[in-house]
C-alpha positions in Angstrom: -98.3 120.3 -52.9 -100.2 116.7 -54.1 -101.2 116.1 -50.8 -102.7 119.5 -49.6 -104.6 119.3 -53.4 -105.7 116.1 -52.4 -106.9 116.8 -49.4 -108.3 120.5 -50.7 -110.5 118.6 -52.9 -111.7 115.7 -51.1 -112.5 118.3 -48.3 -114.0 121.1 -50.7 -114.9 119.3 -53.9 -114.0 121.0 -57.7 -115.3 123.7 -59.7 -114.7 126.2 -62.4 -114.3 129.4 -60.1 -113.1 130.5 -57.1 -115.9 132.6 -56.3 -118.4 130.1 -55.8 -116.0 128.9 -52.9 -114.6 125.7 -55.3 -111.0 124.9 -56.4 -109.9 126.1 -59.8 -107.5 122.5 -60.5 -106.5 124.0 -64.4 -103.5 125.9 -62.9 -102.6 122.3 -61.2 -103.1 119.8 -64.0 -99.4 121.0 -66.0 -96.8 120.6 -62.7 -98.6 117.6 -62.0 -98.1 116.7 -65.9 -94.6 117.6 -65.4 -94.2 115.8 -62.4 -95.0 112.3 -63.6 -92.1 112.3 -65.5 -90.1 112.9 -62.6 -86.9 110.9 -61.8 -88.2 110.4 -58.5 -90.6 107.5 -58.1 -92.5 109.2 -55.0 -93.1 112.5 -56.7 -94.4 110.3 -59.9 -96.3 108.3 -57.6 -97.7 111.2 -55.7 -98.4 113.0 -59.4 -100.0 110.3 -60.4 -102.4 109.5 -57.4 -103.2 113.1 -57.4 -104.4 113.3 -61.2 -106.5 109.9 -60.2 -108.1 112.2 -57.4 -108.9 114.8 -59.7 -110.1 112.3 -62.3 -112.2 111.0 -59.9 -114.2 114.5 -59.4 -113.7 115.7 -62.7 -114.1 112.3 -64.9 -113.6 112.4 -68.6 -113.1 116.0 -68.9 -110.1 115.9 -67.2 -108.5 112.6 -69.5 -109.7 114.9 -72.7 -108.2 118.2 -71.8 -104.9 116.5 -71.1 -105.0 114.8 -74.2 -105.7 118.0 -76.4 -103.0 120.1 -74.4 -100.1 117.5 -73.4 -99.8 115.7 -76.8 -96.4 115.0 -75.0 -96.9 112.4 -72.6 -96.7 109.0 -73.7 -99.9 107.1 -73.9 -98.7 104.5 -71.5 -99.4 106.9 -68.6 
């Protein structure tokens, strides 16, 4: 799922709505919030990369939403 959301959003860029043909990524950000915490260190990896993608569209709205509704990550990551 990381990869084809990476390459969904280098390809069609972000947005808030489907209906102006952008991705909606707010149903993406809690699996990949989950998945960083994974035992796996290629699915963490992969989480992790992805969220930097995102970040990298999105910038620091992205950093503050996570930080208002995943108060249970550890800073660290």
């Amino acid at each position: 799922m990381c990869f084809c959301l990476q390459y969904a959003i280098s390809r069609y860029g972000v947005g808030n709505s489907v209906a102006n043909g952008q991705l909606m990524l707010s149903k993406f950000i809690p699996p990949l919030i989950a998945s960083i915490s994974d035992p796996n260190s290629q699915v963490r990896d992969t989480a992790m990369s992805t969220l930097v993608e995102i970040y990298k569209h999105v910038g620091e709205k992205l950093r503050q939403d996570i930080s208002k509704k995943h108060t249970n990550i550890p800073t660290q990551k």
